[in-house]
ZADO-1210 file (C-alpha; in nm, 4 decimals, padded with zeros to 6 digits):
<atoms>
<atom x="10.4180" y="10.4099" z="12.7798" code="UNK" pos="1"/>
<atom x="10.2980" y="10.2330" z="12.4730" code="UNK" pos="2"/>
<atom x="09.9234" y="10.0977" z="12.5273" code="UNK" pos="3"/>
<atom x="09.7527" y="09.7865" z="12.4399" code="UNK" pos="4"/>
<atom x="09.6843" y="09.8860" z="12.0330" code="UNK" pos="5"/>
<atom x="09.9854" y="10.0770" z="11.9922" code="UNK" pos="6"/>
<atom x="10.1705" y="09.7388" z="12.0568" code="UNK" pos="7"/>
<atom x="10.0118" y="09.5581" z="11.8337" code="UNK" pos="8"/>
<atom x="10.1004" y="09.8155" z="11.5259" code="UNK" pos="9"/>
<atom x="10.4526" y="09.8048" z="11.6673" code="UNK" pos="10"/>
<atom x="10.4800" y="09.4153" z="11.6550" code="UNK" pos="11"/>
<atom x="10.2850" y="09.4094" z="11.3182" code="UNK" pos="12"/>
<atom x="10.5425" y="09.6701" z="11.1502" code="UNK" pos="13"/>
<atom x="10.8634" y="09.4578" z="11.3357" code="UNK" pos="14"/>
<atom x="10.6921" y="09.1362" z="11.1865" code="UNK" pos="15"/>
<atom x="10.6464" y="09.0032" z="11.4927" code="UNK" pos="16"/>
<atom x="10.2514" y="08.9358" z="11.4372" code="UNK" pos="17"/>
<atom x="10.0313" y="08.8692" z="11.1588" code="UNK" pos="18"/>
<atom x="09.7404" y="09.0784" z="11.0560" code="UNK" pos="19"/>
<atom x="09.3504" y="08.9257" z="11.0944" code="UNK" pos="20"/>
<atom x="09.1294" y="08.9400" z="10.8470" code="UNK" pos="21"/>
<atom x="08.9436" y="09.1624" z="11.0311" code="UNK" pos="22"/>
<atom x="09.1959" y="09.3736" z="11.0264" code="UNK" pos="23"/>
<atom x="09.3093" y="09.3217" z="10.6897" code="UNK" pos="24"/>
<atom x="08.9665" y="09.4009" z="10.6074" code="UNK" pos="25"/>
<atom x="08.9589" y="09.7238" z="10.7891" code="UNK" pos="26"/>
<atom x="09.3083" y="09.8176" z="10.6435" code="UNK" pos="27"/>
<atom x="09.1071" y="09.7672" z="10.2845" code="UNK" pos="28"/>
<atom x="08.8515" y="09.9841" z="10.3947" code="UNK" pos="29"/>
<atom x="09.0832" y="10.2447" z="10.4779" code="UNK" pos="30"/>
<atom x="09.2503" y="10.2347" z="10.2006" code="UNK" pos="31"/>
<atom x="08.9432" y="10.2001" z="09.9558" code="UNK" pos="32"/>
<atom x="09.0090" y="09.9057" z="09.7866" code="UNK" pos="33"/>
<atom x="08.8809" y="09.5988" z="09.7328" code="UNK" pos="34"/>
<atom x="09.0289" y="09.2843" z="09.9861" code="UNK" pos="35"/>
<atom x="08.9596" y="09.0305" z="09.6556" code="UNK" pos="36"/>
<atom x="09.2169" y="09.2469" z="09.4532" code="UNK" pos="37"/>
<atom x="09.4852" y="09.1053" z="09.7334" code="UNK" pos="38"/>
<atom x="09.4539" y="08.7721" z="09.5977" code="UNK" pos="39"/>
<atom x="09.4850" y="08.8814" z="09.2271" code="UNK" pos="40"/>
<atom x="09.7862" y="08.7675" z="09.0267" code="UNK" pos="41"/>
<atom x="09.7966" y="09.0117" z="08.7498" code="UNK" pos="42"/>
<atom x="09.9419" y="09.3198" z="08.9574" code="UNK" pos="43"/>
<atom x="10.0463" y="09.3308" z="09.3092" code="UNK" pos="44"/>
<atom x="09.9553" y="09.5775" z="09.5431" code="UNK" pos="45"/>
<atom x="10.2548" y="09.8102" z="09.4872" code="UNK" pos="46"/>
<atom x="10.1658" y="09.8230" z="09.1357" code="UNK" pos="47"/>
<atom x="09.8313" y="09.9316" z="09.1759" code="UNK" pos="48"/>
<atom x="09.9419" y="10.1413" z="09.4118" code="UNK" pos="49"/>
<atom x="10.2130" y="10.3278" z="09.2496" code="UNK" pos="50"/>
<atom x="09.9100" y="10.3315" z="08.9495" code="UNK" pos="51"/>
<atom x="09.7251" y="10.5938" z="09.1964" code="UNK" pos="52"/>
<atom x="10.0547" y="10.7823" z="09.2954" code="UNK" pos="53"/>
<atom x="10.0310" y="10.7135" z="09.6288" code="UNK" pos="54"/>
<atom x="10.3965" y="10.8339" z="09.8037" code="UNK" pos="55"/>
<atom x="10.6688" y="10.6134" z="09.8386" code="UNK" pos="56"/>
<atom x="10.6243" y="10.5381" z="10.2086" code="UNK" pos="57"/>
<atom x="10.3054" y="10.4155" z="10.1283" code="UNK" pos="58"/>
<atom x="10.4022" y="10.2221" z="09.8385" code="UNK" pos="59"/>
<atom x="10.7209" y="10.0499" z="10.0655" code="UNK" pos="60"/>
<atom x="10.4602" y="09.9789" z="10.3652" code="UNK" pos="61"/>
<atom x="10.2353" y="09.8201" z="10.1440" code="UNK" pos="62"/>
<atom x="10.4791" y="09.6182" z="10.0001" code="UNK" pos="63"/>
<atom x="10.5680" y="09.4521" z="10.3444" code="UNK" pos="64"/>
<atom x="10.1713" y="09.4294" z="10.3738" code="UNK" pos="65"/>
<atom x="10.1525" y="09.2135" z="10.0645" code="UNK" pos="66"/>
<atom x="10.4835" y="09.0059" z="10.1523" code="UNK" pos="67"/>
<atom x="10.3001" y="08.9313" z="10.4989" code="UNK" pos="68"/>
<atom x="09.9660" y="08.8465" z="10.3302" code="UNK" pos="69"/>
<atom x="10.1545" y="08.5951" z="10.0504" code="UNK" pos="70"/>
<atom x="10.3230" y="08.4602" z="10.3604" code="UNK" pos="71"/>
<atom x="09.9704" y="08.3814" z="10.5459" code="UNK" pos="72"/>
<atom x="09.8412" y="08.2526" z="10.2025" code="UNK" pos="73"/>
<atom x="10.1372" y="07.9911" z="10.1855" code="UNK" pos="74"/>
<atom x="10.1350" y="07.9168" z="10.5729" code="UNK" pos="75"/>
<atom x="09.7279" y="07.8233" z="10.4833" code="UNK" pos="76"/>
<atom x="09.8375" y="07.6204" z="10.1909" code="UNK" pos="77"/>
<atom x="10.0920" y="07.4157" z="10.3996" code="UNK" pos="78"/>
<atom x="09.8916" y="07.3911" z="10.6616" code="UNK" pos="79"/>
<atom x="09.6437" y="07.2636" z="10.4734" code="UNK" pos="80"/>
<atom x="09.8564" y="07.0201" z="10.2841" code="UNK" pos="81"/>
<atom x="09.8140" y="07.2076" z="09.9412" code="UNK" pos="82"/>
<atom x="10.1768" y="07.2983" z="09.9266" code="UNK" pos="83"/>
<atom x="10.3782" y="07.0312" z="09.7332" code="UNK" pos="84"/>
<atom x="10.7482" y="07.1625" z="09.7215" code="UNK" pos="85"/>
<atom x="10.9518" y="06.9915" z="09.4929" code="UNK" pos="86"/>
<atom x="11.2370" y="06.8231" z="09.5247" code="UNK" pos="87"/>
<atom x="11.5735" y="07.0057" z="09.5030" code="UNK" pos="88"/>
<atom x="11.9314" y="06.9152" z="09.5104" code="UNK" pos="89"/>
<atom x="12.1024" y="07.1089" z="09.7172" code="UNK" pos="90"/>
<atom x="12.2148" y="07.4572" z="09.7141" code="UNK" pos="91"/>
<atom x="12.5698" y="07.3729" z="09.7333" code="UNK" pos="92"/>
<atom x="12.5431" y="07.0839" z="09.4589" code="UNK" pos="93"/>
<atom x="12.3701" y="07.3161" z="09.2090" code="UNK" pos="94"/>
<atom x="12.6556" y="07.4994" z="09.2065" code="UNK" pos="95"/>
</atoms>
């Protein structure tokens, strides 16, 4: 039987729940970097983690860490009203 926290790893790693900042946070911690180099444009996270040869599992979860965290950033932005999409034709009339 899974317990309370184990769930929560489970439905974090299916994508089926976001990560706080506390825990995002804690994860940084962990990890021993700094939660502002997240946010920075110049290298991802994989980058900077392949940088410190970290092994490929960690480089692949980390990746689906920053996709999740660059989702939460543009969720804030809409929700916020800072995200202006522009106006497209259509996929199929691009064509």
């Amino acid at each position: 039987m899974q317990t309370r926290k184990g769930r929560k790893y489970t439905d974090i790693e299916n994508g089926n729940r976001s990560i706080s900042a506390v825990e995002l946070n804690a994860l940084c911690n962990i990890l021993g970097i700094d939660i502002n180099s997240l946010f920075d444009e110049d290298d991802d996270l994989v980058t900077l983690f392949r940088k410190r040869n970290f092994s490929e599992n960690t480089i692949n979860e980390v990746e689906r860490l920053q996709d999740m965290i660059r989702v939460f950033i543009y969720q804030k932005k809409i929700y916020n009203g800072e995200f202006k999409p522009t106006k497209r034709k259509p996929l199929w009339e691009e064509c």
